[in-house]
N, C-alpha and C positions, 0 to 999 in steps of 0.2 A: 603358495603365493604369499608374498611378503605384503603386510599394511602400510607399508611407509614405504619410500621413495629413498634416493639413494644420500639426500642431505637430512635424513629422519624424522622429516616429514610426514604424518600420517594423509593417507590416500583418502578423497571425501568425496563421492559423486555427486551433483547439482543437476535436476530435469526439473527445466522450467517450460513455458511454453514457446516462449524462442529469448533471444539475446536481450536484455535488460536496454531500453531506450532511455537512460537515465536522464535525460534533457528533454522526459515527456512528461512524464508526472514521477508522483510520488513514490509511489509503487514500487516501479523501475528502480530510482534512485536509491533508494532503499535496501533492495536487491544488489546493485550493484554496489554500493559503498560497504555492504557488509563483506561481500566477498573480496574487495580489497582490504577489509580489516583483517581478516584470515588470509590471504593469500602467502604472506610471512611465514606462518607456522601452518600451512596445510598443502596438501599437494592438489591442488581441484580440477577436473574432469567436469565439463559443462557441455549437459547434452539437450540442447534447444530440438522443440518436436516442432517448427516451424519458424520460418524464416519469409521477411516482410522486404520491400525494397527498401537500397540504403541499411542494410542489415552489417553491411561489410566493415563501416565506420564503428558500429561499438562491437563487432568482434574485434577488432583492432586495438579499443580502447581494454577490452578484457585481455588479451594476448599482453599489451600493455602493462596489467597490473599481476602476471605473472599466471594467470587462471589458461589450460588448457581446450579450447574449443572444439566439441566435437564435430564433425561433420554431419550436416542435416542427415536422419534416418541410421545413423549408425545404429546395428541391431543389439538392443538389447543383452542378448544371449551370450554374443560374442564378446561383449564388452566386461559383463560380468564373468566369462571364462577368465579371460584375460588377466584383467585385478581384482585384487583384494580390498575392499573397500573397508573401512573401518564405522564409514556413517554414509546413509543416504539422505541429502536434504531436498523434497519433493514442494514443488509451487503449488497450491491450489489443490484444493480436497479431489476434485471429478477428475485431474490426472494422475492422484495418487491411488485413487481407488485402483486404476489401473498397472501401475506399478510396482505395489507393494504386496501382493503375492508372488509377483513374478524373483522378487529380492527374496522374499523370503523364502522359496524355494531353493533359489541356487546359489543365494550365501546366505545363511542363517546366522552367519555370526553379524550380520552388517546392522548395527542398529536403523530406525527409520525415523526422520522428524519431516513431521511435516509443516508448513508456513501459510498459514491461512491465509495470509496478507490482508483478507479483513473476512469477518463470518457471513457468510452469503445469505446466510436464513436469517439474520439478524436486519440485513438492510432490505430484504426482500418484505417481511413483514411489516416494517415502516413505512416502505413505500405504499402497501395494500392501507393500512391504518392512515396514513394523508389523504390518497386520493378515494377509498372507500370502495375498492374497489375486490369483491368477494373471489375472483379469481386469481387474485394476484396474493391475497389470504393463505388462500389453498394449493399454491404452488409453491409458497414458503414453507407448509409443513412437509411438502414433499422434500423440501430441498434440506430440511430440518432432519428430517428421518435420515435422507442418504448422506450427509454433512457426519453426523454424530456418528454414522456407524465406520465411516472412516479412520476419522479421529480416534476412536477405541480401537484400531487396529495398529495405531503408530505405536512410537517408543515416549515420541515426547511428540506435541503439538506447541508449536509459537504462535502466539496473538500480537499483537500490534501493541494492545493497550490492556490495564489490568480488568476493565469493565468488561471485554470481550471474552478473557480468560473466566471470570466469575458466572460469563451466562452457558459456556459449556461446563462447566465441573456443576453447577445448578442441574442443569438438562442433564447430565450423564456424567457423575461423577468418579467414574474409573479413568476419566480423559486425566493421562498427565499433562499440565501445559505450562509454558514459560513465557516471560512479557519477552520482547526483542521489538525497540519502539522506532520510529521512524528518527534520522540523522540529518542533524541539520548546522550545518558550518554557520557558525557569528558573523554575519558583515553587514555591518552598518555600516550606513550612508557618509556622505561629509557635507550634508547640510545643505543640498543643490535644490536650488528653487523650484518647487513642483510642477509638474505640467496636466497634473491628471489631481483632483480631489479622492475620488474613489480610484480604486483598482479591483477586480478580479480575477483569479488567476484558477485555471483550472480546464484539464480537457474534455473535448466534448464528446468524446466516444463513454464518457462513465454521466450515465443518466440522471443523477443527481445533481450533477454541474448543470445541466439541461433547465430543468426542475428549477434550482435555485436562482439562476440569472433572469429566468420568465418570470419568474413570483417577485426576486427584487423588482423587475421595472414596471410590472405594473401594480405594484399595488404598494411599496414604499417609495419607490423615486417621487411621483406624484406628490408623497407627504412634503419630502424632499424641499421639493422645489416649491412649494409651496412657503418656507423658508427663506429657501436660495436657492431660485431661480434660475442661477447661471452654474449650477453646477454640473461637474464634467465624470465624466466615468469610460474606466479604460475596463476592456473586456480581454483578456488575454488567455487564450488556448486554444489548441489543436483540433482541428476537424469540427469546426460551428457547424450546425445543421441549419438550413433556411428560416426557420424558426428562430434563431437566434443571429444573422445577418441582418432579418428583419427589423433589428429592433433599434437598429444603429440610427442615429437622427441629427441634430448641430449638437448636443452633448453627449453622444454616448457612441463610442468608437471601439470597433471590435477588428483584434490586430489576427485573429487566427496564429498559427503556428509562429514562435518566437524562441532564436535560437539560446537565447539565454531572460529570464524574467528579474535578473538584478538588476540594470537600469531602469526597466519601468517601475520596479516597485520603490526603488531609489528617490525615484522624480513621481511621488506619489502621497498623498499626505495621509490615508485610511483606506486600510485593506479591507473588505467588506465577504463574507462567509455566509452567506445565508440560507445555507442548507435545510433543509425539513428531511431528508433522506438520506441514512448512511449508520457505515457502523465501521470500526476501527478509527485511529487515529488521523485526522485531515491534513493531509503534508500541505496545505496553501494557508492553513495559519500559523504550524510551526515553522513555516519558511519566510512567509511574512515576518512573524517574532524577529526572527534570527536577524533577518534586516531591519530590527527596529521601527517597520514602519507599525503602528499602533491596529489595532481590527475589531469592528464591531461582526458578531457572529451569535449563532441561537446555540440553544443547550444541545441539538444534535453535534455543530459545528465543534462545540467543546468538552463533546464527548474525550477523556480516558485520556486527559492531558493534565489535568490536574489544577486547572486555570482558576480562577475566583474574578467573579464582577466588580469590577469596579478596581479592581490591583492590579489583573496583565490583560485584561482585554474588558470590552463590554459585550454585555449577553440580553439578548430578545428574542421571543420568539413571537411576539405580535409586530404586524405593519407598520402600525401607529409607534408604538414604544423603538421599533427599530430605526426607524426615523427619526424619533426620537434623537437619542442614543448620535445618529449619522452626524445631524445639526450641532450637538453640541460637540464633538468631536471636533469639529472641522472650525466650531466657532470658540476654542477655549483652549491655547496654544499649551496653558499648564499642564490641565489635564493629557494631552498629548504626547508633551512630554513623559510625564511618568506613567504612563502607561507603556510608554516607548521602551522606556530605562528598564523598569519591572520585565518586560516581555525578553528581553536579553538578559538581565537575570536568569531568569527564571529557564531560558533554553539553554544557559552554558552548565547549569547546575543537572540537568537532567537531559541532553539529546544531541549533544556534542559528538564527534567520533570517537573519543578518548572513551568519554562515560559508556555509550554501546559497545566499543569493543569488549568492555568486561563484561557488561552483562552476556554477550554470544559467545565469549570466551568461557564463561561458569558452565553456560548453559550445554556446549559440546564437552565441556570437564565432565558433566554430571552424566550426562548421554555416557559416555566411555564406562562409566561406574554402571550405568543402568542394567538388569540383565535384560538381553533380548526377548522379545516377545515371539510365542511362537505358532505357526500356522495346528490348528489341532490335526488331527486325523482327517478328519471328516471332511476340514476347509480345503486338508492339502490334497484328498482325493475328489472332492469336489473341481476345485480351480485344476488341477493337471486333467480330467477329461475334459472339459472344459477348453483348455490350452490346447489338449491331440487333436482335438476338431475343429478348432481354429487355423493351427498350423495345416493340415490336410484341407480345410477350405482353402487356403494357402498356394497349396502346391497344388492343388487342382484349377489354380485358376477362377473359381466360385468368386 
């Protein structure tokens, strides 16, 4: 079987967990703009392991950018009899764990990367460390344990950002890993009179948006208005839970699901991040940036972007100070300004699509150069009985 395609294209499998919703969060987008930076020079095969309603629209958009769609459930086996893959790029550690004996058995030569898209045990344990909560501790070092041993199983590991790369090679330093950071297209506004003082953007199925929207309203808005009184705040993202419908009042207006977030952040004067939980790079302040609208946010929010207070964004992590921070924002058009100018600086020099395509370009260069990793004996007799008894549950119907 041949690794390239018939315009010399190398052949590249992608299993994620279903089709990238790039007009949902960051994530998505992410995913999806990297594989149309590749799609030029790679031949790619996308095997989603589920499919959501409305799924039809960004298979269409990927069909679009040149990327092959597999059919939900195509089997595995069959797909790797079929072709030769040169690289497998796998979503998330707990589906790779799953996958990457299966490659490694029946194409050895296929190198494997996996894409954390952010470190699970990393935001697991912050979350435990906020709320204090001793089970959520110790179901981080579980996920820590099974996290790492994955990763030492790939060819290369991708992180988001370079803090997240430094806390695996720390933990487990045989992890090879590469930054590949979140992409964010320049558009600034044209100056349109605001309709919203704050903005928030971010969806609510990821628990830390949850988190951070409760904690801003009660416990900085208050400072807020205490200031200014009449100020407005737009809440923007997908799937609000009652808990945060709740909180909507005459200034604070929660638009749930929004098919595009550049008008509202347009007609917005301070994008607001107030995260206490998370790990990887936060696609709603480099998206913000990119639109120049200005963002107050805490040192979680600006995690492994490289930001400095007081030159591309403001940083708090206390109530009082972020409120702070909000008032004089909203109250000191200078500062605004350059804060605004700085934050597009600063994202065209470092998270443009130009700039990531090289870096995911090295990064699959250096993969090709990598020798493959190899299942030992032991693994590869372990995982195939393993496999015959799975398979025979299989066919019996079990």
């Amino acid at each position: 079987m041949k690794t390239m395609d018939e315009a010399g294209r190398k052949n590249l499998l992608v299993i994620a967990p279903e089709v990238p919703r790039h007009d949902w969060n960051s994530g998505d987008l992410r995913l999806y703009t990297m594989l149309r930076l590749l799609a030029p020079n790679y031949c790619i095969r996308y095997l989603p392991l589920r499919s959501r309603p409305g799924a039809e629209k960004y298979i269409k958009d990927l069909e679009g950018i040149g990327v092959q769609v597999l059919p939900l459930g195509s089997p595995l086996f069959e797909l790797l009899r079929r072709h030769q893959f040169q690289a497998a790029i796998l979503e998330f550690y707990h589906y790779a764990d799953y996958f990457i004996p299966r490659i490694r058995v029946m194409q050895p030569g296929c190198r494997v990367m996996v894409d954390t898209v952010d470190v699970h045990f990393l935001r697991e344990e912050m979350a435990g460390c906020v709320t204090g909560d001793a089970a959520l501790l110790e179901e981080a070092a579980k996920t820590k344990q099974a996290e790492l041993r994955v990763y030492a199983s790939a060819d290369v590991v991708v992180t988001v950002t370079g803090d997240d790369g430094r806390a695996l090679t720390s933990a487990c330093p045989g992890i090879k890993v590469r930054v590949v950071p979140n992409i964010h297209e320049i558009m600034p506004g044209a100056g349109v009179a605001p309709d919203n003082d704050l903005i928030f953007v971010g969806g609510f199925h990821h628990r830390p948006n949850v988190d951070a929207v409760t904690y801003f309203c009660q416990e900085v808005l208050p400072l807020v208005r205490l200031k200014l009184p009449q100020v407005r705040v737009l809440i923007v993202g997908s799937n609000p839970p009652e808990e945060i419908l709740a909180l909507a009042d005459g200034g604070v207006t929660v638009t749930g699901f929004v098919p595009s977030t550049t008008p509202y952040l347009h007609k917005s004067r301070v994008s607001i991040a107030p995260l206490r939980i998370g790990a990887g790079m936060k696609g709603k302040i480099g998206e913000a940036m990119a639109h120049g609208v200005p963002v107050v946010t805490t040192s979680v929010g600006a995690q492994g972007m490289g930001l400095s207070h007081q030159v591309d964004v403001l940083i708090a992590d206390e109530p009082a100070s972020f409120a702070r921070h909000v008032v004089h924002l909203l109250s000191d058009p200078e500062l605004s300004l350059r804060l605004s100018s700085n934050a597009l600086d600063h994202i065209s020099r470092n998270f443009t699509p130009v700039r990531v395509a090289g870096k995911m370009n090295e990064v699959l260069e250096e993969l090709d150069r990598t020798p493959v990793r190899k299942l030992s004996v032991p693994e590869k007799v372990s995982f195939l009985g393993g496999w015959a008894c799975e398979r025979l549950r299989g066919l019996m119907g079990a």
